[in-house]
N, C-alpha and C positions, 0 to 999 in steps of 0.2 A: 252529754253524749253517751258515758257510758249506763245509765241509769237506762237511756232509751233504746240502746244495744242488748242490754242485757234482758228488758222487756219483751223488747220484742223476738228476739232469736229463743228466749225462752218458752215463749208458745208456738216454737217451729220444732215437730222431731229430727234428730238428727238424719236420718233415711232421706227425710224429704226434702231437709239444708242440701245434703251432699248431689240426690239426685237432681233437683231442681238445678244446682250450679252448672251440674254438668252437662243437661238438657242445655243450660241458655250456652255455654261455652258452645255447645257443638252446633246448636244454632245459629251462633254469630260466625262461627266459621267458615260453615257452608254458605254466607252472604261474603262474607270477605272474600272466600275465592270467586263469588261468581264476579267480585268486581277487582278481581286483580290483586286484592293487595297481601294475599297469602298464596304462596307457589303451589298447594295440594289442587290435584284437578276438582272441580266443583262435581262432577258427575261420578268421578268416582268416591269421592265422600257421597256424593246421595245412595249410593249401589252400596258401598261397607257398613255405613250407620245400622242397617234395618238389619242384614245378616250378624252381623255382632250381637245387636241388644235380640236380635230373635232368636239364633243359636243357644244365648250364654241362658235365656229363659227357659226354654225347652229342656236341656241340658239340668235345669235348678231342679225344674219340675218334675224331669223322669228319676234323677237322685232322690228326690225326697219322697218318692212311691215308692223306690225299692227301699229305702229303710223305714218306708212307714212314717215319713212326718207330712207336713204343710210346707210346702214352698215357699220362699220367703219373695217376694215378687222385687220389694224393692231393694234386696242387697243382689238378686239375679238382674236387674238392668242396669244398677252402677258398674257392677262387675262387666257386661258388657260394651257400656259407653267408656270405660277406663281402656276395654283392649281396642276400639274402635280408635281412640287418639292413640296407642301405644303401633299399634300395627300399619302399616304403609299401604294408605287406603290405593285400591284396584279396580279395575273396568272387567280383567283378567279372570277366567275362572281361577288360574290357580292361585292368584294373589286371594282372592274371594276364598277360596278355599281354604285359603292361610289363618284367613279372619275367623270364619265358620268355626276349623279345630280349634284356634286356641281361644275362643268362648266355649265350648264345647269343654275341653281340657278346662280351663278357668271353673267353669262352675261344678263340673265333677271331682275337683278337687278337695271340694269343700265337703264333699262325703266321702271319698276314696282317699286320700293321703291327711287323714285325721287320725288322732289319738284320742280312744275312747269317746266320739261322738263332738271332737274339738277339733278346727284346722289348722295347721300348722304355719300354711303360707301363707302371703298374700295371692288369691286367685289370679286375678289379672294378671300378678308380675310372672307366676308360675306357666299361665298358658302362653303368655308371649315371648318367653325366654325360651321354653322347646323349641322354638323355630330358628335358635341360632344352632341345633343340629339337625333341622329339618329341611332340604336343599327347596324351599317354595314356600312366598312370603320371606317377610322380615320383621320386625320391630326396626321402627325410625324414628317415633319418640317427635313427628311433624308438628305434635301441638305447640312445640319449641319456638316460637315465632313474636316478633315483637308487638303487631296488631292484636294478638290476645293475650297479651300480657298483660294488661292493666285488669284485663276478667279474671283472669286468673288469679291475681295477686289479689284481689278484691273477696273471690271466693276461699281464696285457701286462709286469708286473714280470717274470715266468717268461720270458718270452719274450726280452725284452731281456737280461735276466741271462746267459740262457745263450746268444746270440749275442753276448755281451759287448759291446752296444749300448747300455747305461745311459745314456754320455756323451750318444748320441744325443738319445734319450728325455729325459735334463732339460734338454739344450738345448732343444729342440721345447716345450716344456712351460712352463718359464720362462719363456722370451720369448712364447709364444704367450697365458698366461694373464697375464699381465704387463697387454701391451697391452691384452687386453680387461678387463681390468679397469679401468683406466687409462681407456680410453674410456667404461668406463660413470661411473664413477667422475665425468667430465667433462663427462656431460650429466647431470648429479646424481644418479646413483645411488647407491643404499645399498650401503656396502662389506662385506658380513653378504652381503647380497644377491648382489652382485656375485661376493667367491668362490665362492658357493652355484652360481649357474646354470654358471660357468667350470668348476669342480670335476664338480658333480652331474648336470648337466641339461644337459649336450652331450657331442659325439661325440671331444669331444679326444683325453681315454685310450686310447679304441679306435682311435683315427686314428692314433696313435702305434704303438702296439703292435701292431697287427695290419697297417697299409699301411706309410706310412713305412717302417719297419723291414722292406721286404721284400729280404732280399739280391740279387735280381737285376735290383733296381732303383737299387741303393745303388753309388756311386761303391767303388775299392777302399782308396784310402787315406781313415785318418783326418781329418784336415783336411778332406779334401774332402765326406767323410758330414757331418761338423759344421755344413759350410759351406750343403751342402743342407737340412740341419735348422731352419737361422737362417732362410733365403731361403722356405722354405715357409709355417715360424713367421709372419713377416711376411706371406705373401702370405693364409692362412691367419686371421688375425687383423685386419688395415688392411680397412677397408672399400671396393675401387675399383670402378671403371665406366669400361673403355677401351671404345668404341663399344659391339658386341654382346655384351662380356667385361664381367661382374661378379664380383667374390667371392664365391666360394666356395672350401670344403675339399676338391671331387674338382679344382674348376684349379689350387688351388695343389699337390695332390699332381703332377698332370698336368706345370705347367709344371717343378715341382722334377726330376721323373722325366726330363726333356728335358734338364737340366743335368747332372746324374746321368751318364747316358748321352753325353756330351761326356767323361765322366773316365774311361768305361770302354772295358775289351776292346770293342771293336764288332762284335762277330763270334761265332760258337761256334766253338770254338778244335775243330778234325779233328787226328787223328794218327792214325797207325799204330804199332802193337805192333813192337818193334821184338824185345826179348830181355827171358826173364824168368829172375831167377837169383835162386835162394836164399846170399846171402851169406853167415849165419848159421843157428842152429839154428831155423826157424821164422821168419824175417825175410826178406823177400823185396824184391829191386830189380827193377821193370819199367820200362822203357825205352819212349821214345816218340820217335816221328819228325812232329812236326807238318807238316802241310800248305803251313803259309804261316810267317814268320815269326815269334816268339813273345817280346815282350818282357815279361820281368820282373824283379825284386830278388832275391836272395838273400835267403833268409828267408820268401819269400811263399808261400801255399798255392792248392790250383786245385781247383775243384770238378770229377770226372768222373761223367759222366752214361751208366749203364751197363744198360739197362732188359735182363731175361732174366725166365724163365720162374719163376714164385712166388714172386716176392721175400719178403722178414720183414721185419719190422716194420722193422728200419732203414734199407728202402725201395732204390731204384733211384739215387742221389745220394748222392753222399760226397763229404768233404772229404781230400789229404793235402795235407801238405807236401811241395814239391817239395827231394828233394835235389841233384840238379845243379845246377850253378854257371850261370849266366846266358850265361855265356861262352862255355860246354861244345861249341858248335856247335850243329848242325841236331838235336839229340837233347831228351829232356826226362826226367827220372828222377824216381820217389817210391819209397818204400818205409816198407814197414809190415809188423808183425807179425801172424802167421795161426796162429791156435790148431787145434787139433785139430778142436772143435766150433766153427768160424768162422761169419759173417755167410753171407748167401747172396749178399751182392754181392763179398765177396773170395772165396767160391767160383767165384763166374764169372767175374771177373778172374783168378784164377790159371788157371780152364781155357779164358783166350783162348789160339790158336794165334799163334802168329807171321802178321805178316801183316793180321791182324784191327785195324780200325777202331775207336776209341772218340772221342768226345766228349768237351768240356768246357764248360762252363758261363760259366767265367772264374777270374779271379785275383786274391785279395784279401790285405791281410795287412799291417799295419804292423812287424812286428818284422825288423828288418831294422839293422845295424852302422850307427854316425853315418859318415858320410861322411869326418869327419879320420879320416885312420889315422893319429894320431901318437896317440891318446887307447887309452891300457889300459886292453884287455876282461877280462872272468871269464865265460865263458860254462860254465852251467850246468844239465847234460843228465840227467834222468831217463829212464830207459830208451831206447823208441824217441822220445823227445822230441829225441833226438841230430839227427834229421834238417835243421832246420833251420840246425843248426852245422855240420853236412858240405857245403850247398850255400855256407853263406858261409867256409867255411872256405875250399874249393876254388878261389873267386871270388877271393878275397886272395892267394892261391898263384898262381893265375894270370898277375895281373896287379904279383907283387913289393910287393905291399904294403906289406909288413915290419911286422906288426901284432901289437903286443907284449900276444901270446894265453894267457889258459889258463884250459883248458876243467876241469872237472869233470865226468868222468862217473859218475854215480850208480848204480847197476845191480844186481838179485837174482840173476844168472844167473852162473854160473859159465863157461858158453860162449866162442865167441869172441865180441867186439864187433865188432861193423858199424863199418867203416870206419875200423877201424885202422890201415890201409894209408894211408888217404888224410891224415892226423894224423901217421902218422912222417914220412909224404916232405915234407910243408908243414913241421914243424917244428916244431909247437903241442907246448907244456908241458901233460901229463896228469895228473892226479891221479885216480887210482880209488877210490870209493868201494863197498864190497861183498865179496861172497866169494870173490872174482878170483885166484886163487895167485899169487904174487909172482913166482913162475918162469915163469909165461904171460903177463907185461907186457913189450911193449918194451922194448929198451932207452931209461932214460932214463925212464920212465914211474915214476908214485910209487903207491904203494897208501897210502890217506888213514888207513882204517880196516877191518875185512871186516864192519861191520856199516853202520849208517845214518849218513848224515855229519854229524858233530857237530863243535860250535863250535869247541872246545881244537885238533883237529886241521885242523882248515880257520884259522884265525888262525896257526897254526905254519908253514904250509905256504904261504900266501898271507898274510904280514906286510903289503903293501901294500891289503888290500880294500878299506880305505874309499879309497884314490886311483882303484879301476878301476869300469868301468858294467859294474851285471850284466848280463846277459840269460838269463833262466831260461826252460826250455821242459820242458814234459814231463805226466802226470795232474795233473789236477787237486788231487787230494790230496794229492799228494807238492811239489808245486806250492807249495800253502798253506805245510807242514811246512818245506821249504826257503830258501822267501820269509823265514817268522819267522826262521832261523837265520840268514841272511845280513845281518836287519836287526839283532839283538844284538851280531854280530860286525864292525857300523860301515858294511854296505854302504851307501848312500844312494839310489845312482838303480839303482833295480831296469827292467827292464822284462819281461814276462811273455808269452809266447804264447799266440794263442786253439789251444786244444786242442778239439777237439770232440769227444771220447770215444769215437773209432774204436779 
């Protein structure tokens, strides 16, 4: 199951996971009330849907003329389908009008209450919280109902699953239904009752899955998402009253998103093209010269943000990993493999010219080497999953680390590997897995097997496994198949990379 989750949600971009959920939710809704089993009028859900997702687009559009960018189409109609469940759909102009601003507000956000070309808030939660001092409209949070609740919990698992945010998700969730239960629990409530309303009858799940969980609201490191997860849970849940500030779920998202943004890049990271080379058959290194200076970990990955003429469905935003080392100087490197029939945003990224401008989003990524170098790693690479052992690889060569390494690389291709160069001169022990001729391996490099790497050969070859930390990167699949081998053959502390299935 998870081999076939992970396949498949991996050839879906996230834009089109999230948008799609939220089309079918708002779709089954508008059938539920025509047939009674959810209280919101049916006609006026049909009358707020279209002003919401049309405003909050409009709105994206005339933003990103006045600064000069591309629209992003599909984060301006999540963004409006989010205030369309959040706001108390109407027949009413002026309920209508409610909906109108705060899509409007919502998506102007996203260029107007930014730092340096970054947003701060969640949109949605920001245009629909003005309206608890705006006397017209409300937020009422109707998609709180136990008829969509199994969609809901369906989509917001998908969602978290495949930005590998679970952790998040049952921190938020635990603690935040904990308390309220606990509180009702305390003013005598019925415990039947109590998980029932927590569970069924509020906006938790979807508060989760669909806001919480927005990556460009999210700190980069783990600890720090967890930490925001707790701190909202709480605010989210505790009942308070600071003067004109009370509880609620869009402040607590609101004030989490202000901590949030204390952890992060503060800025949308500019660079310039600097060189792009195919270092392998179909694998390609493009070079970046950022603007300003750029810290990050070895290991970490960065969103580029790359809008051109007719994107595909896997939209205008990707994620890699970055392969240079941290160190590397004023440059910044990824690379990734380009098939024949590619994406259309690695066809426009390979036919930037030198010279040419691109954007980033930011920088997230926990998988990154412990800090003792005296602790023996097994870093182990499927395909281009290589790349985040080239950046820490390079990082440790560097700075003399002397980090008693050995990488496995795993691979179908019989070509040259990427970045064999930069593994003889560091000095990392290789063991090949694959159809690799024995005659085309460095010196000093072992061939494990020419077929998939299996246990008798890897316990031969790495007698030491259970004393070293894995670190595996690479598909999903191979991922899974790997992970099992390593744990039969005694590994213990594996850690995994988020692959997003570019």
């Amino acid at each position: 199951m998870k081999r076939w989750l992970d396949r498949t949600l991996g050839a879906v971009p996230m834009y089109t996971l999230v948008l799609g959920s939220l089309a079918v939710i708002a779709v089954a809704s508008i059938a539920f009330a025509f047939v009674g089993l959810i209280a919101a009028d049916p006609f006026a859900l049909l009358a707020s849907l279209p002003i919401a997702v049309v405003f909050s687009y409009v709105a994206s559009w005339l933003g990103a003329r006045i600064v000069r960018q591309r629209a992003h189409l599909e984060s301006s109609l999540i963004t409006g389908l989010l205030v369309f469940f959040i706001m108390a759909p109407s027949l009413q102009l002026d309920g209508l009008l409610s909906i109108a601003l705060a899509s409007t507000v919502a998506a102007a956000s996203k260029f107007l209450i930014a730092f340096r070309g970054r947003h701060i808030f969640n949109p949605a939660a920001l245009g629909a919280y003005v309206f608890y001092w705006i006397p017209i409209g409300f937020p009422t949070w109707w998609i709180g109902t136990p008829w969509l609740q199994p969609l809901i919990i369906i989509a917001a698992f998908l969602i978290l699953y495949r930005t590998q945010r679970l952790d998040l998700g049952l921190t938020f969730v635990v603690l935040a239904a904990s308390i309220r239960i606990a509180l009702t629990l305390a003013n005598g409530g019925d415990i039947a009752e109590a998980i029932a309303v927590t569970f069924t009858s509020s906006q938790l799940i979807f508060f989760v899955g669909f806001m919480l969980s927005e990556p460009l609201t999210l700190p980069p490191r783990r600890w720090q998402r967890l930490s925001v997860a707790a701190l909202v849970a709480l605010l989210f849940a505790i009942p308070f009253s600071i003067g004109p500030l009370y509880s609620d779920p869009l402040l607590a998202l609101l004030l989490g998103n202000l901590v949030a943004f204390a952890f992060t890049q503060r800025r949308t990271i500019r660079m310039t093209l600097t060189e792009t080379e195919e270092i392998a058959p179909g694998t390609w290194e493009l070079t970046f010269a950022p603007h300003r200076t750029l810290a990050f970990r070895a290991g970490q990955y960065i969103e580029l943000s790359l809008p051109h003429p007719s994107p595909d469905l896997r939209g205008a935003r990707r994620y890699f990993t970055i392969s240079s080392a941290p160190s590397a100087g004023a440059t910044l490197s990824i690379t990734f493999t380009a098939p024949e029939k590619s994406s259309s945003f690695k066809a426009a990224l390979l036919a930037l010219p030198r010279g040419a401008d691109v954007n980033a989003t930011g920088i997230w990524g926990d998988f990154v080497l412990p800090r003792k170098t005296t602790e023996p790693l097994l870093l182990v690479a499927g395909g281009i999953g290589v790349t985040p052992f080239a950046s820490q690889v390079a990082h440790s060569h560097l700075h003399d680390d002397e980090r008693d390494i050995v990488l496995i690389y795993a691979t179908s291709s019989t070509e040259t590997l990427p970045f064999t160069g930069l593994f003889v001169e560091a000095g990392v022990r290789v063991i090949v897995f694959g159809p690799q001729p024995v005659e085309s391996l460095p010196e000093g490099w072992v061939l494990g097997s020419e077929g998939r790497m299996n246990g008798d050969a890897l316990s031969a070859l790495v007698p030491d496994l259970a004393d070293r930390r894995a670190y595996l990167s690479g598909p999903p699949a191979l991922v899974n198949d790997l992970k099992a081998t390593l744990r039969a053959n005694g590994a213990r502390r594996i850690h995994t990379d988020y692959f997003s299935g570019y």
